[in-house]
N, C-alpha and C positions, 0 to 999 in steps of 0.2 A: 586615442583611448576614450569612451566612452566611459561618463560620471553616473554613479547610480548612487543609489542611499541603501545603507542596508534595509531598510522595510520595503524596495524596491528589491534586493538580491534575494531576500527569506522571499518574497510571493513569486518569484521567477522561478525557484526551484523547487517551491511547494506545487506552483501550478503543475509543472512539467511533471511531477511523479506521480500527481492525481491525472492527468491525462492515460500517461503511461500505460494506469492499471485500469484505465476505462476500454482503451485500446485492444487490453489482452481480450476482452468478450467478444471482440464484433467479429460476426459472422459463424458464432459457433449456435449450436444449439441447446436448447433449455438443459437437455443431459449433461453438455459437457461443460457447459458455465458451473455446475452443481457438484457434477459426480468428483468423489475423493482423491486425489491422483495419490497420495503419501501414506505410511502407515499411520500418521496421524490425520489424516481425513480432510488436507489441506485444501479447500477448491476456489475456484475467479472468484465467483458471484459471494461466498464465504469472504475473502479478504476485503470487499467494495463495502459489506458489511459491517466486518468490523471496523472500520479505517472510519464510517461513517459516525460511529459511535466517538471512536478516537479524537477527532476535531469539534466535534460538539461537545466534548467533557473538557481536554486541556485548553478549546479557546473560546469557551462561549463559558459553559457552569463554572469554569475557574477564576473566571472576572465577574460573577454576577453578570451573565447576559443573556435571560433564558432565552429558548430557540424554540420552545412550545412544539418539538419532536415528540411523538410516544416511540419508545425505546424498550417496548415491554422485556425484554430478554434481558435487561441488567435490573428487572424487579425480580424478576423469578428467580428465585435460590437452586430451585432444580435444574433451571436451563445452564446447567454446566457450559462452558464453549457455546452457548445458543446466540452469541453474535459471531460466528465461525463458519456461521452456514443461514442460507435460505429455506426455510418450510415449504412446503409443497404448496400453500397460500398465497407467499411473498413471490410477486412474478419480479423479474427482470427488473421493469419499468421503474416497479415500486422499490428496488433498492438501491437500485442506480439514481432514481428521482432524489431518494433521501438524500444520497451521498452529494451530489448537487446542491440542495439547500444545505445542507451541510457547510460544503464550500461557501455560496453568499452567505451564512452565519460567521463563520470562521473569517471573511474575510472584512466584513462587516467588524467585527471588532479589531483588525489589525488598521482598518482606516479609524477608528475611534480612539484608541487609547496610545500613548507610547509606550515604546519598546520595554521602555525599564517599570514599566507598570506593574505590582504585586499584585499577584492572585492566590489560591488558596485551593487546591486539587480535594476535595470533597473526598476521594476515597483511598489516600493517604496518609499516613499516619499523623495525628496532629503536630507533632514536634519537627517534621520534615514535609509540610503540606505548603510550604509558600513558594513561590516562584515567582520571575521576571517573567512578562508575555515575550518577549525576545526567547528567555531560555522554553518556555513554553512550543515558540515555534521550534524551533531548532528540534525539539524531541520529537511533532510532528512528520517533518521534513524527515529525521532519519527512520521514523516506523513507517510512513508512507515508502521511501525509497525501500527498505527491506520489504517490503510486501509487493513493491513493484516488482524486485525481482526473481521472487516467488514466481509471482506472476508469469514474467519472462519465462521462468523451468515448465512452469506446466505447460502454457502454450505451445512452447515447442516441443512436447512429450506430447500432444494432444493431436498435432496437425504439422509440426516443422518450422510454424510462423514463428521467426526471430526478430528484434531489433527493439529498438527503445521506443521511434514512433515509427508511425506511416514511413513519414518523411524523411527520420532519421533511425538508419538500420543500427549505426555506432558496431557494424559486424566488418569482419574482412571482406574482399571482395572472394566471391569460389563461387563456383556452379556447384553441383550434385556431387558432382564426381571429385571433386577437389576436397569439398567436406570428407566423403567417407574416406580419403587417401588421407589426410588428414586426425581424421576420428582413429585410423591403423596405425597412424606412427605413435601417438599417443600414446594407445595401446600397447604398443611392442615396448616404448620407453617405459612406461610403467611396469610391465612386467621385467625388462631387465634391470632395472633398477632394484626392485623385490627381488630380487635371483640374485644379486650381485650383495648387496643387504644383507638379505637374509643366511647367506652363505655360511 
């Protein structure tokens, strides 16, 4: 068995979800990192976005650690959802770079302070605005994994690409043809079930 410390298991699982959602991009094009896939306008390059905002508010502004990012889109009152998506301005580079410094900020104060260190969430209520950087990570960790696997749906709605990484697919094993065999019994189960149900 291998000994970790918990500020070793919160960056092991932080790391890996931030990867995750970098991964969903590669090899797509400026369209499709962008364009909406859900009725609510959900897209890649939109989650790397906001996720970037997300670690530089609960682990940098929340302990006093500024990170000297402009963030214009949480000054604008009008830009409703405006860290949910890329402007026609913001390339690739520039918001994947953020998300990046991002991480060195964010990680940057998990090597400086302990775990049970209070902070103070700046856009929460004052009477419920304090937290542990421990509880802090952990919120991270779980908004990062649920965006990861946003991430995962549209990719493979986008091109078919599945899996958590490269390296690791975390899928069953099937060719083409085993998937849609597969995807049919689903299918038929769900409808008899509705039939049977619904009766």
């Amino acid at each position: 068995m291998t000994t970790t410390t918990p500020r070793d298991d919160l960056h092991r699982y932080l790391q890996s979800a931030r990867e995750a959602v970098l991964w969903k991009l590669d090899g797509l094009s400026e369209y499709d990192v962008r364009r909406p896939l859900t009725p609510t306008g959900t897209n890649l390059l939109g989650l790397v976005k906001h996720l970037s905002g997300v670690e530089l508010g609960y682990l940098c502004d929340t302990f006093g650690r500024p990170h000297g990012e402009e963030l214009p889109w949480l000054l604008d009152a009008g830009s409703t959802n405006g860290d949910m998506w890329a402007t026609a301005d913001q390339s690739r580079a520039d918001i994947t770079g953020l998300y990046r410094r991002a991480w060195a900020h964010a990680d940057a104060t998990l090597d400086a302070l302990p775990l049970d260190t209070v902070g103070t969430v700046p856009w929460w209520p004052a009477d419920k605005a304090r937290l542990t950087l421990h509880h802090a990570v952990v919120r991270v960790i779980a908004d990062t994994d649920r965006h990861a696997g946003q991430a995962d749906i549209l990719r493979e709605l986008l091109d078919g690409r599945v899996g958590m990484t490269e390296s690791n697919g975390s899928m069953a094993e099937g060719d083409e043809t085993w998937w849609a065999e597969y995807r049919d019994r689903l299918e038929r189960t769900a409808r008899l079930a509705a039939d049977h149900r619904e009766a």
